[in-house]
mmCIF file of the N, C-alpha and C atoms, coordinates in Angstrom:
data_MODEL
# 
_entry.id   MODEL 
# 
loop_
_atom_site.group_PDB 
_atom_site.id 
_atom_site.type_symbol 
_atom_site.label_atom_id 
_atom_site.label_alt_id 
_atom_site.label_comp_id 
_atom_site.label_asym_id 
_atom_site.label_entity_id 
_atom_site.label_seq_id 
_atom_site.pdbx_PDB_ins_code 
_atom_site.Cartn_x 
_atom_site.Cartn_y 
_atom_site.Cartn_z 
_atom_site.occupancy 
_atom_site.B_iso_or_equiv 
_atom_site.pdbx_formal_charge 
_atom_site.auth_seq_id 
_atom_site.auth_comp_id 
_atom_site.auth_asym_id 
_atom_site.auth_atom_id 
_atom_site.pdbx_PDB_model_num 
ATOM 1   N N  . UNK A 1 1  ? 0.857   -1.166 0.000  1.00 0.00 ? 1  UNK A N  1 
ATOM 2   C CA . UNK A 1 1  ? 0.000   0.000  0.000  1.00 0.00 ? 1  UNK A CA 1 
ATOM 3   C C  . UNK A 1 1  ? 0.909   1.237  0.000  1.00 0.00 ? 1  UNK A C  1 
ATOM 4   N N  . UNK A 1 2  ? 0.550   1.926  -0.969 1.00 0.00 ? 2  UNK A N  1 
ATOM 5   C CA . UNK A 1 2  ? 1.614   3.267  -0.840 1.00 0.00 ? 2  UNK A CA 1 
ATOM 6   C C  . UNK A 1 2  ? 0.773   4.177  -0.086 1.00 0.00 ? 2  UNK A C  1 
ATOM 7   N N  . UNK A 1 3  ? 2.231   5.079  0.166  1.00 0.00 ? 3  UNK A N  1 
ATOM 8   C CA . UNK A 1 3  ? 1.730   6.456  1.495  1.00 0.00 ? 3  UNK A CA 1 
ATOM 9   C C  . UNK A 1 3  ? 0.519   7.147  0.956  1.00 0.00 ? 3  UNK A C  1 
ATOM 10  N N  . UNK A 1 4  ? 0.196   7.337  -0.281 1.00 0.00 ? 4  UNK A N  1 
ATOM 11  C CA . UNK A 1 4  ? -1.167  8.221  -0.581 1.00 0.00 ? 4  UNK A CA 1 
ATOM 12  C C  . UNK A 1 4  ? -2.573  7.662  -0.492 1.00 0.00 ? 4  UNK A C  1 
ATOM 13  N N  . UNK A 1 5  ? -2.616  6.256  -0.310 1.00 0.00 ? 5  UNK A N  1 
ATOM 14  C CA . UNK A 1 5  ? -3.235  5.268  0.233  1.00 0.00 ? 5  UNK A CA 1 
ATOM 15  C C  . UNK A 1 5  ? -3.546  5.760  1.524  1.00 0.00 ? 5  UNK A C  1 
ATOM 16  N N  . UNK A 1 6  ? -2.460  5.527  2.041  1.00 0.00 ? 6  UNK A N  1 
ATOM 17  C CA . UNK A 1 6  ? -2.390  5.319  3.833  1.00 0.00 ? 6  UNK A CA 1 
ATOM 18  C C  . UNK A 1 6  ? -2.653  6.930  4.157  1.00 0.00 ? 6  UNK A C  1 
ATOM 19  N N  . UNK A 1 7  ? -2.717  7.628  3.762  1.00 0.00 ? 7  UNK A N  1 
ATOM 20  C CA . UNK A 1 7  ? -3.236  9.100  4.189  1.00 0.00 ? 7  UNK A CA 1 
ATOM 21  C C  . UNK A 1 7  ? -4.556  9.429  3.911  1.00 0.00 ? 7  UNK A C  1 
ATOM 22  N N  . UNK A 1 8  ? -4.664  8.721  3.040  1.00 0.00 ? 8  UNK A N  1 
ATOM 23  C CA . UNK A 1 8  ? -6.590  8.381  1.952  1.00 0.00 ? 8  UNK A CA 1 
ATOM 24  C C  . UNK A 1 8  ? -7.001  7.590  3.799  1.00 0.00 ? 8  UNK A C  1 
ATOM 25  N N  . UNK A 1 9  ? -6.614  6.777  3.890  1.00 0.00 ? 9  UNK A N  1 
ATOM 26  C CA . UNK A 1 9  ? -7.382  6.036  4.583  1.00 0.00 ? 9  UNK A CA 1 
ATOM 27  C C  . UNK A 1 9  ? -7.543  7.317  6.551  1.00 0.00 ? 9  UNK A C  1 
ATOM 28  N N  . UNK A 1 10 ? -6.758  7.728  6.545  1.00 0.00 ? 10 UNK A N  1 
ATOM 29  C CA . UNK A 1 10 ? -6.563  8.555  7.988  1.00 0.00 ? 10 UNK A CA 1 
ATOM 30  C C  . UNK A 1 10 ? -7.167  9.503  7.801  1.00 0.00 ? 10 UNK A C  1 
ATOM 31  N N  . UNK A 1 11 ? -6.968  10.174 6.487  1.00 0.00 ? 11 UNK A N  1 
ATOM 32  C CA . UNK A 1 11 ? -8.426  11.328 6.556  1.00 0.00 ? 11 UNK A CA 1 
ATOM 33  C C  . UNK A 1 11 ? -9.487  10.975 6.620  1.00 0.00 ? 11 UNK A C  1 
ATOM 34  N N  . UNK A 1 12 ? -10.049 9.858  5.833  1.00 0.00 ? 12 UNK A N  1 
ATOM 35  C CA . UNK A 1 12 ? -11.396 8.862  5.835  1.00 0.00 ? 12 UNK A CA 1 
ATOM 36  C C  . UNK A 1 12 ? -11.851 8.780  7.396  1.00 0.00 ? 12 UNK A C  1 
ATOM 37  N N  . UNK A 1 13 ? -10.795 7.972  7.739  1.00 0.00 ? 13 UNK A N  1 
ATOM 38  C CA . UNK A 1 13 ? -11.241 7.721  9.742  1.00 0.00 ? 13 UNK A CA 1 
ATOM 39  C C  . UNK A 1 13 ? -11.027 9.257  10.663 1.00 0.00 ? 13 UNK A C  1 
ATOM 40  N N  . UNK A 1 14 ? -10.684 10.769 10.035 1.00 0.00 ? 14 UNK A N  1 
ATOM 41  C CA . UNK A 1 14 ? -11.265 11.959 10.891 1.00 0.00 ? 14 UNK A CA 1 
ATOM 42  C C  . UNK A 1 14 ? -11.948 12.144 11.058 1.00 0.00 ? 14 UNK A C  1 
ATOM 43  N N  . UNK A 1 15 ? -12.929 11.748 9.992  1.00 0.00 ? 15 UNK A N  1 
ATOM 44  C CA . UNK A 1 15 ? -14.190 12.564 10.108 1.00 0.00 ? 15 UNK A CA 1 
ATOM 45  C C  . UNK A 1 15 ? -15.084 12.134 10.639 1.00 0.00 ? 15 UNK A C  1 
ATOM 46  N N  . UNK A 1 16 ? -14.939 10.193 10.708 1.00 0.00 ? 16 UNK A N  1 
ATOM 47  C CA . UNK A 1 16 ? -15.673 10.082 12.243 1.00 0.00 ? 16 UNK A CA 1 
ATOM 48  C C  . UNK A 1 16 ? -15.297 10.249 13.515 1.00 0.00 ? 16 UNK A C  1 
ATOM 49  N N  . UNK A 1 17 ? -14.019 10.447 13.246 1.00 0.00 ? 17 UNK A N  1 
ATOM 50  C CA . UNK A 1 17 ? -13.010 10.765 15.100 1.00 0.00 ? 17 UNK A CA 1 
ATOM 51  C C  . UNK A 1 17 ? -14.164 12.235 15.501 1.00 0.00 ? 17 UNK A C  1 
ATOM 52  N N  . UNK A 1 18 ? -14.137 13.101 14.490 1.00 0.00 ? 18 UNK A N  1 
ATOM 53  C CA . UNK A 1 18 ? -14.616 14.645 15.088 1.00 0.00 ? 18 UNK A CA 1 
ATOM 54  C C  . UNK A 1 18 ? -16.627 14.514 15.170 1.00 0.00 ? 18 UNK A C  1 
ATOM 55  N N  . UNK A 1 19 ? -17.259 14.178 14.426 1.00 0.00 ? 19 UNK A N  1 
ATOM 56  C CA . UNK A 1 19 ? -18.514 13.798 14.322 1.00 0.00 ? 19 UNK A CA 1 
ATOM 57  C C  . UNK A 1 19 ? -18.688 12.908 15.356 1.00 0.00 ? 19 UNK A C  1 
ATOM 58  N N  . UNK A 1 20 ? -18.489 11.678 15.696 1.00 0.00 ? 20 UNK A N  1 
ATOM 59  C CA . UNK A 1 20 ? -18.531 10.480 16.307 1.00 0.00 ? 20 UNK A CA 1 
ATOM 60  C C  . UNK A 1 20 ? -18.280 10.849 17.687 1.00 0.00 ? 20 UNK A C  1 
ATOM 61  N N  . UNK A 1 21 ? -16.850 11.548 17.593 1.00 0.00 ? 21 UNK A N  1 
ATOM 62  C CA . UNK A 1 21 ? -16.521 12.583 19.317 1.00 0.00 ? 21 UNK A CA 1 
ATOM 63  C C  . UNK A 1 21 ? -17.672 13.104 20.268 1.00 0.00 ? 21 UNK A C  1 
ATOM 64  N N  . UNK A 1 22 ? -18.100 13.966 18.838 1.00 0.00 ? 22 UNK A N  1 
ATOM 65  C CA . UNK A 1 22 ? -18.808 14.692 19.452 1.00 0.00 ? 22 UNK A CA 1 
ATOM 66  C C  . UNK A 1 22 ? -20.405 14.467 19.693 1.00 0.00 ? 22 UNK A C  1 
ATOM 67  N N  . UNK A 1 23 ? -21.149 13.241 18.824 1.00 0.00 ? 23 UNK A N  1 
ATOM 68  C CA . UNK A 1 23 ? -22.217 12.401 19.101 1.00 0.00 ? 23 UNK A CA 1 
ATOM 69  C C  . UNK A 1 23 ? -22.241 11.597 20.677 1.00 0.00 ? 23 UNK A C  1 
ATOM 70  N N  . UNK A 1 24 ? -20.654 10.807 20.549 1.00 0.00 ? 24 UNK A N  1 
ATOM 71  C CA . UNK A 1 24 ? -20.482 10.242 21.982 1.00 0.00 ? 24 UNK A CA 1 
ATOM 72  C C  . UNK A 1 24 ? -20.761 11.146 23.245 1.00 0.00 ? 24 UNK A C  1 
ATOM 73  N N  . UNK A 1 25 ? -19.784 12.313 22.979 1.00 0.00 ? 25 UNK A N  1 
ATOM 74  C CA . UNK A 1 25 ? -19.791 13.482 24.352 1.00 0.00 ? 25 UNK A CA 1 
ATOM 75  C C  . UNK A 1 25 ? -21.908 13.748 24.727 1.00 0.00 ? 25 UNK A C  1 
ATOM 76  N N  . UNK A 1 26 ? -22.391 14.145 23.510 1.00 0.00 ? 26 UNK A N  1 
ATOM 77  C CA . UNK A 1 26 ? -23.658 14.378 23.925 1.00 0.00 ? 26 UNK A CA 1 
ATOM 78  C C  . UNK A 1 26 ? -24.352 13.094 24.267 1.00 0.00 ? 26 UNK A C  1 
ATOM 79  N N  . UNK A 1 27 ? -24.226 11.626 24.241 1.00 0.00 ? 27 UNK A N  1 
ATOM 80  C CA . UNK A 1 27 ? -24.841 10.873 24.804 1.00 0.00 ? 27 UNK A CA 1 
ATOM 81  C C  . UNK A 1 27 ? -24.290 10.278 25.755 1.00 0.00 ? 27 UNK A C  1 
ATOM 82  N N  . UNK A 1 28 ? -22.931 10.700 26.499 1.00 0.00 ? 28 UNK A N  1 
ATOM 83  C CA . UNK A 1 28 ? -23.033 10.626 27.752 1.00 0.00 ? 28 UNK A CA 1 
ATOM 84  C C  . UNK A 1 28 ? -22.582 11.234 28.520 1.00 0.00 ? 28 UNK A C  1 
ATOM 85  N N  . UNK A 1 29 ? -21.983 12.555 27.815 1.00 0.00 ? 29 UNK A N  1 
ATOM 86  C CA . UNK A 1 29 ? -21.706 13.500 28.330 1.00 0.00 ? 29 UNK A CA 1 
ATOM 87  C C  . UNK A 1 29 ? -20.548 13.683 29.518 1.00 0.00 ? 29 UNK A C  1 
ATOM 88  N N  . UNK A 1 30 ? -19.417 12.689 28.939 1.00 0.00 ? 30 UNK A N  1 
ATOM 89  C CA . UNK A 1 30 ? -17.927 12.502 29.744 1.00 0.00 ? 30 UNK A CA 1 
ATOM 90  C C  . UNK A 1 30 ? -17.189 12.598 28.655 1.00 0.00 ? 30 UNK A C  1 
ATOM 91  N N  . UNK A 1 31 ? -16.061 13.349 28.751 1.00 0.00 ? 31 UNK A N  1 
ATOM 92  C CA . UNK A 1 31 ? -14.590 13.431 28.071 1.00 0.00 ? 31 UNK A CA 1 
ATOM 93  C C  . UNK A 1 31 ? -14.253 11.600 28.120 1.00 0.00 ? 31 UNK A C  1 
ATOM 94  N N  . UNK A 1 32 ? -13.919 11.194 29.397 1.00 0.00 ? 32 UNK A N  1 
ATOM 95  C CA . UNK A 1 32 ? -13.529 9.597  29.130 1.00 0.00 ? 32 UNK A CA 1 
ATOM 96  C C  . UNK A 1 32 ? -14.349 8.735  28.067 1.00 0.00 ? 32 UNK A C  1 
ATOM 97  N N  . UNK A 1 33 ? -15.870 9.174  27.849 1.00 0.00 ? 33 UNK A N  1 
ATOM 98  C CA . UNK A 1 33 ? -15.964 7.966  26.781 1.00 0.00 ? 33 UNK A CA 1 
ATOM 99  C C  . UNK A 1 33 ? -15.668 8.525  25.259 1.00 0.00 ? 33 UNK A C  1 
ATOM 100 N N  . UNK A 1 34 ? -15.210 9.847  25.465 1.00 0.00 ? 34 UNK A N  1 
ATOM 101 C CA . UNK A 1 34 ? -14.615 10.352 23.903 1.00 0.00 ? 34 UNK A CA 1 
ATOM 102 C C  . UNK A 1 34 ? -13.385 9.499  24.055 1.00 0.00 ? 34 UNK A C  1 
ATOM 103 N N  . UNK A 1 35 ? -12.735 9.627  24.908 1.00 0.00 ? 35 UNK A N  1 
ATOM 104 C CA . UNK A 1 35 ? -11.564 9.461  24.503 1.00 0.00 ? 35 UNK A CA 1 
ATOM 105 C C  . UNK A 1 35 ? -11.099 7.688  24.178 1.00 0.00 ? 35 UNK A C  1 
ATOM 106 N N  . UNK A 1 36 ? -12.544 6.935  25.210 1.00 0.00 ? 36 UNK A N  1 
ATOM 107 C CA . UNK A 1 36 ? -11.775 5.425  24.462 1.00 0.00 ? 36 UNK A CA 1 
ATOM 108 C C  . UNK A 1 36 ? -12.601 5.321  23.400 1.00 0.00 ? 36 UNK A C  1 
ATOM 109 N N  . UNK A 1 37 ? -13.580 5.855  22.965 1.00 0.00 ? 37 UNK A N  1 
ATOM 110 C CA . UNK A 1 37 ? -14.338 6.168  21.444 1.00 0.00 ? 37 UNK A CA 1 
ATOM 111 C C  . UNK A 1 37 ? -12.865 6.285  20.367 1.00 0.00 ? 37 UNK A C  1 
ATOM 112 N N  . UNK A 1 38 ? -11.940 7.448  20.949 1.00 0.00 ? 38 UNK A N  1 
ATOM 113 C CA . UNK A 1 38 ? -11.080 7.891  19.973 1.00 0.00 ? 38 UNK A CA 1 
ATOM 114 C C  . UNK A 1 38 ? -10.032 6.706  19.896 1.00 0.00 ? 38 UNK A C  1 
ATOM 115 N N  . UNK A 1 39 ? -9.970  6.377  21.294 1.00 0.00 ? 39 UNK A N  1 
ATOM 116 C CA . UNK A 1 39 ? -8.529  5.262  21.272 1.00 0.00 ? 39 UNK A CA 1 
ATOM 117 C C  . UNK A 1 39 ? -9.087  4.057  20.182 1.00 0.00 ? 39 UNK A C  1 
ATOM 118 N N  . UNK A 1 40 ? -10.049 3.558  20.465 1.00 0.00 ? 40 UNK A N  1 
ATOM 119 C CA . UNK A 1 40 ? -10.902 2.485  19.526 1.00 0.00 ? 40 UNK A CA 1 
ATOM 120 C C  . UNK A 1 40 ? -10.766 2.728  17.890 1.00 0.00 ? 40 UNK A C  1 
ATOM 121 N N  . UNK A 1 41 ? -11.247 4.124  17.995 1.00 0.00 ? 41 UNK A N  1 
ATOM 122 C CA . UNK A 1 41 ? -11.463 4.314  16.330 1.00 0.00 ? 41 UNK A CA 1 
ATOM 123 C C  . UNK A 1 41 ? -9.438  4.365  16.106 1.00 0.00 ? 41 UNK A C  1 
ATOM 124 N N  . UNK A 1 42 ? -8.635  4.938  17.142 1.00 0.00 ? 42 UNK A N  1 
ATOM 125 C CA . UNK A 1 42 ? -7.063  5.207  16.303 1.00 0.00 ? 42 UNK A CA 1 
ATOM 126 C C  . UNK A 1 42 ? -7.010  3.846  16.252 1.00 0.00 ? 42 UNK A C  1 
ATOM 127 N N  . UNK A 1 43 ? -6.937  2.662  16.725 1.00 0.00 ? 43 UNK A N  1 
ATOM 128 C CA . UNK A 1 43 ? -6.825  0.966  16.935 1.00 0.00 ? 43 UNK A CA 1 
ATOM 129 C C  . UNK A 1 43 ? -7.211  0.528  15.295 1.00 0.00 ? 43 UNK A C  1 
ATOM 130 N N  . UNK A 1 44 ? -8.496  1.483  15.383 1.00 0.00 ? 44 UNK A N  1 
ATOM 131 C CA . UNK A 1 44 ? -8.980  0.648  13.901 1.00 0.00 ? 44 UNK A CA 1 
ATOM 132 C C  . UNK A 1 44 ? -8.572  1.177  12.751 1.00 0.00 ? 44 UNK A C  1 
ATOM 133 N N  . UNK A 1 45 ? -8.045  2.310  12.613 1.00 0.00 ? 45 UNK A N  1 
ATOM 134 C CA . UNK A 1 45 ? -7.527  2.828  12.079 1.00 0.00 ? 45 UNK A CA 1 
ATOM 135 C C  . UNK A 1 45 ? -6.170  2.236  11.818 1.00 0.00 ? 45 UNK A C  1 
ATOM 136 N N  . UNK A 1 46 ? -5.350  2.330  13.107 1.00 0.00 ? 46 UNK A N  1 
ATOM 137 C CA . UNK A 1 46 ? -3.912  1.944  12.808 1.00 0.00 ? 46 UNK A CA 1 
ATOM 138 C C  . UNK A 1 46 ? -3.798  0.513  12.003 1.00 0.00 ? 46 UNK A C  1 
ATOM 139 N N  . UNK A 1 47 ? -4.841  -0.252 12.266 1.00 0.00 ? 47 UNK A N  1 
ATOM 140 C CA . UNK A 1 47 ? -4.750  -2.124 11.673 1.00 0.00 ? 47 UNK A CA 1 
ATOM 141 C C  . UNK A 1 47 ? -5.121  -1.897 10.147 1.00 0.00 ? 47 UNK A C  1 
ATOM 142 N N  . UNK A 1 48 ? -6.124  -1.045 9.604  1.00 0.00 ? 48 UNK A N  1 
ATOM 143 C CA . UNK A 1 48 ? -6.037  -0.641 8.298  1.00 0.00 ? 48 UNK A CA 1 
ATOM 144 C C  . UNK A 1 48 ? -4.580  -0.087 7.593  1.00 0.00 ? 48 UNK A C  1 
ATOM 145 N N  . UNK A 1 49 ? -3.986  0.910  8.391  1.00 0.00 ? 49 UNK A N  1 
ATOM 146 C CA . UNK A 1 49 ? -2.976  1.467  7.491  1.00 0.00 ? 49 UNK A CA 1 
ATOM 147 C C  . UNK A 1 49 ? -1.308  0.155  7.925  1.00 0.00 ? 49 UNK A C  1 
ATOM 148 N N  . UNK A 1 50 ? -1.790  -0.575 8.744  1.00 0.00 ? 50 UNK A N  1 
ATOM 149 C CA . UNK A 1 50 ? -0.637  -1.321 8.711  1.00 0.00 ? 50 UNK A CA 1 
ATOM 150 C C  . UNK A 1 50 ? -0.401  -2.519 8.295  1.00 0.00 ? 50 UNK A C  1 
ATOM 151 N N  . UNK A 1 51 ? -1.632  -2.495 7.356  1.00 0.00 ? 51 UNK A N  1 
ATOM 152 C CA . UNK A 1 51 ? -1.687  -3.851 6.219  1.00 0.00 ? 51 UNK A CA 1 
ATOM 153 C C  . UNK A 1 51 ? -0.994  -3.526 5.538  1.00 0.00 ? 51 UNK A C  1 
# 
């Protein structure tokens, strides 16, 4: 997979990091479940770009 690939794919997974963030924060309304929301989505992220 070349690097313009692997940058295709990390912008793809922002835009639910920032949308998704901020859906999570209003349904339960803690910073902690953004943040293992975010750790989860970088996880799934990172196993895509390290194929």
């Amino acid at each position: 997979m070349d690097v313009a690939r692997k940058l295709g794919i990390l912008v793809f997974c922002a835009v639910p990091a920032i949308i998704g963030g901020g859906i999570v924060y209003f349904a339960f309304g803690t910073p902690t479940a953004v943040a293992i929301y975010e750790i989860m989505l970088l996880a799934a992220a990172g196993a895509f770009v390290s194929r």
